[in-house]
N, C-alpha and C positions, 0 to 999 in steps of 0.2 A: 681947759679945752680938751673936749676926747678926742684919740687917735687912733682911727684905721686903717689898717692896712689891707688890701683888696690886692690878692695873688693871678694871675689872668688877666687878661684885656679882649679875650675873645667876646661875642656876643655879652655873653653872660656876665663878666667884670664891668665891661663897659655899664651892662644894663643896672646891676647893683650897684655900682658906683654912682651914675646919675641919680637914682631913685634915690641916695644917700643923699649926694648934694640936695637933690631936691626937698628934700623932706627937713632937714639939720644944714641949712649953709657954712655954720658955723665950724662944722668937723675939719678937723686936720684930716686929712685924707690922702690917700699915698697908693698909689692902682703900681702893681707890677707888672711888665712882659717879659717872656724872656726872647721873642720873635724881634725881629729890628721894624715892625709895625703890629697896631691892634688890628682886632677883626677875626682871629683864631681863621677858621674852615670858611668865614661871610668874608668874602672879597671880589673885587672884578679887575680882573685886566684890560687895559686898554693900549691895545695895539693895531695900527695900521688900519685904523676904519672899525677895527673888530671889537667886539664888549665879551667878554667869557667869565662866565662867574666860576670862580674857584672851586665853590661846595654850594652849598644849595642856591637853586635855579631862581627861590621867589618864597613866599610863606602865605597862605593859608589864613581866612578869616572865620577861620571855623570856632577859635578859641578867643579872645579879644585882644591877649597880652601882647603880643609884635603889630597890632593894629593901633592898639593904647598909647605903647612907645611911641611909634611913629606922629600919633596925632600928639602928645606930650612934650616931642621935639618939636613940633611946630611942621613937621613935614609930610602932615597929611594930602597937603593940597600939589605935593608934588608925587604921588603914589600913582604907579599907571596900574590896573586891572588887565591879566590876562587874557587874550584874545577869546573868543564866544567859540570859537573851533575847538582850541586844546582846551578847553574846560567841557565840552561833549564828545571829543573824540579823542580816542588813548587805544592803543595796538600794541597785542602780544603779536609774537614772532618765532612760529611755532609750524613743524612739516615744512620747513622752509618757502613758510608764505605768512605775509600779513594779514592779521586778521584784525577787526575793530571789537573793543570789548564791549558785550552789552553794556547800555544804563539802565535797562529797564524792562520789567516782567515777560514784556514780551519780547525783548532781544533775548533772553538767557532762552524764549521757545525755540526762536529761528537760528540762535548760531551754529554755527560750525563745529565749534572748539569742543563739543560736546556731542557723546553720541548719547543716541534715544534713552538709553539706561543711564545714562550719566542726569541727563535731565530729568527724571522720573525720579533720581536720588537727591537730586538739590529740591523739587519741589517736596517731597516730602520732610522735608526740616519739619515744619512745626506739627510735624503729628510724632516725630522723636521723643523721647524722655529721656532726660540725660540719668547716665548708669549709675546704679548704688554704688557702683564702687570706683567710679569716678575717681580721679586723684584729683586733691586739691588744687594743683597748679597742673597744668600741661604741654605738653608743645602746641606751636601754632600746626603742625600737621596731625597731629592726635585730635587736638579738637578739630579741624575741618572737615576732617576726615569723619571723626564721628558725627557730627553735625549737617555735614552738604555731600559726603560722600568722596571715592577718592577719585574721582575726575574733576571735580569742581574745584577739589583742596589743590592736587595736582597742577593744575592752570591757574585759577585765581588767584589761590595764596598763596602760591607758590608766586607769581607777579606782585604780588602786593608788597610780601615781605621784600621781593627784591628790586623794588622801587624804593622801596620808605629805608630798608636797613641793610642792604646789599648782607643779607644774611641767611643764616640754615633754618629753613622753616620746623627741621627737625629738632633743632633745639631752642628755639628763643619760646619764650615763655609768652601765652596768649595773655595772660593776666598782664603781663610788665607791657609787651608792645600792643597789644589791641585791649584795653584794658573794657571799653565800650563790650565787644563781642559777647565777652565774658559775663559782663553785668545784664545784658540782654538775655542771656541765657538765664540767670540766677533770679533774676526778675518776672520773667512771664515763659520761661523753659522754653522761646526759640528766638531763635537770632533774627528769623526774618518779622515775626510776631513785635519779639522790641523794636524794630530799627521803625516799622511803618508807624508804632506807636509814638516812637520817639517825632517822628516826620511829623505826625497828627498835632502834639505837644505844640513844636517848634510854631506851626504854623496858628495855632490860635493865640500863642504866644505873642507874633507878631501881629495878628489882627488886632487885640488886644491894646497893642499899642498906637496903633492906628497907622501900622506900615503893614506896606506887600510883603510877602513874604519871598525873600531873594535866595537864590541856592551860593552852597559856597564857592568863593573866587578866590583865583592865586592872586598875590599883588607882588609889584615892586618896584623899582624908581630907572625914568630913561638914562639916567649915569646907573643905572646896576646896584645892587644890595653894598656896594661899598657907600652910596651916598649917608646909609645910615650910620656905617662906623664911624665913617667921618664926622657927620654930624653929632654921635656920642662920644666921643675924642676930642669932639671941639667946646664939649662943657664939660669935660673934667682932665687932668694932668697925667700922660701916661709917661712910667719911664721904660721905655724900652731898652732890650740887651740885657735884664736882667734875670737873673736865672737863681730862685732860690732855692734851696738846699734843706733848709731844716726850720722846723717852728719848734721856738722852745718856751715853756711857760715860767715868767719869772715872778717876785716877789709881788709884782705892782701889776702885773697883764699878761705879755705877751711878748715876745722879740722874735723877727723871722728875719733868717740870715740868706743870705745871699752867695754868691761864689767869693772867693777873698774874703778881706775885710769889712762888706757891705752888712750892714745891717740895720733893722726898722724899730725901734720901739711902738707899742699897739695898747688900746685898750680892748680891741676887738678884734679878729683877724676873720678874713672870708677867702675860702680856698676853693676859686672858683676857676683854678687850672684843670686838663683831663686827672681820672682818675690815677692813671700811675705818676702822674706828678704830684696829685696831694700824698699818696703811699710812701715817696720819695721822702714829703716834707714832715712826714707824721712819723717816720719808723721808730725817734726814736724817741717818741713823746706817747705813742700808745702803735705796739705791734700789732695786739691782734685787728684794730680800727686799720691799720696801714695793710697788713693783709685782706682783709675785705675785700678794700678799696683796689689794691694789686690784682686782685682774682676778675675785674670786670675787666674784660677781655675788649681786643679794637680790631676791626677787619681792614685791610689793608684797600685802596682804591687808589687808581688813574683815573683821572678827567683829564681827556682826549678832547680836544677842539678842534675842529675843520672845517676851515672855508672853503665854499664852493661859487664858481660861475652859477648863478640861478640858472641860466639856460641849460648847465649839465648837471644840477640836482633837483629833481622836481620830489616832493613828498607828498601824501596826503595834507590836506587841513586836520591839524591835532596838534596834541601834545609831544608826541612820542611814541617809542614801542620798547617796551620789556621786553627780554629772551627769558625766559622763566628758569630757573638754573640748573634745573634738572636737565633741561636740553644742553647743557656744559656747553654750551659757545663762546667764544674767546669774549663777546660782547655781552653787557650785562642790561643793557640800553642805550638809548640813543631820545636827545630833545632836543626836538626841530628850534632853538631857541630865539633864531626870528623870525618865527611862524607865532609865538606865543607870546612875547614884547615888542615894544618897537626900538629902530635903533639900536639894534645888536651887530648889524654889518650894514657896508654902504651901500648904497644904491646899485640895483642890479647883482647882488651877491648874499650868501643864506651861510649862517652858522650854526651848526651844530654840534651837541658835547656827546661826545660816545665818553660810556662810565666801563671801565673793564675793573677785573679780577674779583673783591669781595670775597664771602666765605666760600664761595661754588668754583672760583676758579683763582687763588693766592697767588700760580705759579705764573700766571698774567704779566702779573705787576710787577714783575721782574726783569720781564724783555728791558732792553735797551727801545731809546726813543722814537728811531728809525724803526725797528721790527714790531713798537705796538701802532705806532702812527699807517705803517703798510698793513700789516692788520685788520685796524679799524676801518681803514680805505677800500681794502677788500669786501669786509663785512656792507660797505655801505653800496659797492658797486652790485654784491649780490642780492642782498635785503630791497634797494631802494632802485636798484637801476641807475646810480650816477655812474658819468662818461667821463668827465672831466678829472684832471687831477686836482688835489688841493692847492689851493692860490693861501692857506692857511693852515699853521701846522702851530699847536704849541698843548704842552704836557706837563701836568700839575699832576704828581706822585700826592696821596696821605700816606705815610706807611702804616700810621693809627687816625684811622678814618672817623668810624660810627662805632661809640660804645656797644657788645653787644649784650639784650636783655635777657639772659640764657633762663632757664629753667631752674626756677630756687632763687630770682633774681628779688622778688619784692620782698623773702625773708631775709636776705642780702643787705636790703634796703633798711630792714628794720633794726638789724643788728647797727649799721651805718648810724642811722640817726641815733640810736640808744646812748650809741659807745661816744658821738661827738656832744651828746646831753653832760656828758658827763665834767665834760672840759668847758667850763663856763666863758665865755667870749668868741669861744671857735667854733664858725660857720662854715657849712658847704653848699655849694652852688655848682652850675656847670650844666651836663646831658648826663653826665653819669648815672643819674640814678629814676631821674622822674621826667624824663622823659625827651628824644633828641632833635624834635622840630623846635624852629626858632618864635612860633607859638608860647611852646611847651616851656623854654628856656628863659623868657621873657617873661612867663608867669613867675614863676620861680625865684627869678632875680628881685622881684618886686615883694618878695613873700620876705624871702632873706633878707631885704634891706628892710624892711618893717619889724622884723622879729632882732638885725641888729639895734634899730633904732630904740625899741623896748627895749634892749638889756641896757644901752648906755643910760635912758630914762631913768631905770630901774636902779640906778646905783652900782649896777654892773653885776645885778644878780638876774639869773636866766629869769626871765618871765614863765608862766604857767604855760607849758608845750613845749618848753626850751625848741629845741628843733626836729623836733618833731612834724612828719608831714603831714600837710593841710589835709582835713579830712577830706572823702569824697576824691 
């Protein structure tokens, strides 16, 4: 009988472990945490009426793998669809006023956010040629800026980025986090030229099939994105409290040791903890692979919760609103989060998670709980007009948040997979490298469990791609 062992329990362990079971019942299988619960950054608290997700608010059907899962678990039919509001309405916060961000050709004529020369320089996108001397990879503000101009880079992606990776637009790499952008450009030399072609695609696509064609929607469950750890926890064996230490390759596999005297025999191992815990477990089974892994960098965040009397917090119908981080405000955003699910606070009362610190403001995240919680309170009293004090107060630190995708990150990538080809049996999984929506992480874990299940097939020789990332 083969035996794996599975490092993590966050999304991502959970998700390659089931697809394990799923696929090989038969495996001995062996999932490590070293939290005293699975679930990593996807989690919801539930207290006094309230639902607060820990890290991310919901996932995105834009990609099929965290929809897959879900319907794989059997808990499709319990997935609720984000409200029709915050899926068309999303507000930067910006001159200290809200503003609604265009969806649409002619929102980007009439906004605000944008003066006459700033719009003149985004509609001119596709008559750009991108430069001979272009560098191959670039920032996400190099390229916007070269592309839509620097008022549109300024506000949009400057919000973009710090919605999706509470990160420096001046340094993440457009290739790693908008990888789309990039290939739009590379493809038909403008980003707005791709994106309508890609729309036109989509849509005959789905006629094709003989569906309407539906825009993308957030989903997630009325108990909160825990309902799914739990349900992937509830078909495979997690030990929690344990914290491993080092992977070493021996005669017959593999053995990953733990603190003390714990340790696993393996025919396979998947190191699907963040990256400076697999750097941890690899140092000294291959340095430079463990350095790689070390150098991808995590931006520190609070999620900030507050309940309010509905009669003293009124917001727009939306999503939320970004501070874009250039305007350096203590808050990084804020989602209206029972405006957008149901069943996040009781009746007659509204919850919402302000996100502070990130790469634009670190020293945030450091206040004590009272002086980020007063803060926030402040921020909302100015931003939104609430009267009331919070009837809810509670505060989830990451100190290592969102891997970030810096600039040089997919050569990063490729040395990563090269150096883990090399070590036959040892898998990596996780955000670290390909990408840190629960989408993106879900594809992923299902790629790894399949390319483990070939090597154990295989007689425990790497199959053709060892792990190598999926093309495209």
């Amino acid at each position: 009988m083969s035996r794996v062992v599975v490092v993590g329990a966050g999304l991502s362990g959970l998700a390659v472990a089931f697809r394990l079971r799923q696929a090989r019942p038969e495996l001995e299988l062996t999932l490590l945490e070293g939290r005293d619960r699975p679930g990593g950054t996807v989690w919801t608290e539930h207290r006094d009426g309230f639902r607060l997700e820990t890290g991310p608010n919901g996932f995105l059907d834009n990609k099929p793998g965290a929809v897959g899962l879900c319907r794989d678990l059997g808990l499709d039919n319990r997935l609720v669809a984000a409200s029709e509001g915050s899926r068309r309405n999303r507000f930067v916060y910006i001159h200290d006023r809200l503003h609604k961000l265009p969806s649409s050709p002619p929102g980007i004529l009439t906004t605000p956010l944008l003066s006459v020369g700033g719009k003149l320089a985004l509609l001119r996108e596709p008559f750009r040629r991108r430069p001979a001397d272009a560098p191959a990879d670039e920032s996400v503000t190099a390229f916007a800026r070269r592309r839509f101009g620097k008022e549109a880079a300024d506000v949009f992606m400057d919000a973009l980025v710090t919605g999706i990776y509470a990160g420096d637009p001046e340094a993440l790499s457009v290739r790693a986090c908008f990888p789309r952008l990039a290939q739009f450009e590379d493809e038909t030399g403008s980003v707005l030229r791709g994106f309508l072609r890609s729309m036109k695609a989509k849509k005959r696509d789905a006629v094709a099939r003989g569906e309407k064609p539906a825009p993308t929607r957030a989903w997630s469950f009325r108990e909160g994105l825990r309902a799914l750890v739990e349900a992937l926890a509830g078909r495979v064996s997690v030990k929690t409290g344990v914290r491993v230490t080092r992977v070493e390759r021996t005669g017959a596999g593999w053995r990953v040791r733990g603190e003390g005297n714990d340790s696993w025999e393996a025919d396979a191992v998947v190191l699907a903890c963040p990256a400076y815990e697999q750097a941890t477990a690899l140092a000294d089974l291959d340095a430079a692979l463990a350095d790689d892994l070390a150098a991808i960098l995590y931006n520190r965040v609070a999620v900030v919760g507050l309940g309010y009397r509905q009669a003293d917090a009124q917001a727009p119908d939306g999503f939320g609103y970004i501070a874009p981080q250039h305007t350096r405000r203590d808050v990084l955003g804020v989602q209206w989060c029972s405006s957008i699910y149901p069943d996040r606070a009781p009746p007659g009362f509204v919850l919402w998670r302000v996100l502070c610190g990130g790469a634009g403001r670190p020293e945030v995240f450091d206040r004590d709980d009272d002086a980020l919680i007063g803060g926030c309170h402040r921020e909302m009293q100015q931003a939104l007009g609430v009267r009331g004090e919070p009837v809810f107060r509670q505060v989830v630190r990451w100190p290592r948040a969102i891997p970030q995708y810096h600039v040089g990150h997919l050569e990063r990538v490729t040395r990563v997979e090269a150096a883990v080809g090399q070590h036959p049996g040892l898998f990596v999984a996780g955000n670290a490298l390909h990408g840190v929506s629960m989408p993106d992480v879900a594809e992923r874990a299902a790629v790894v469990a399949e390319r483990v299940g070939a090597y154990l097939a295989n007689g425990r020789r790497e199959p053709a791609g060892g792990n190598a990332p999926p093309a495209g």
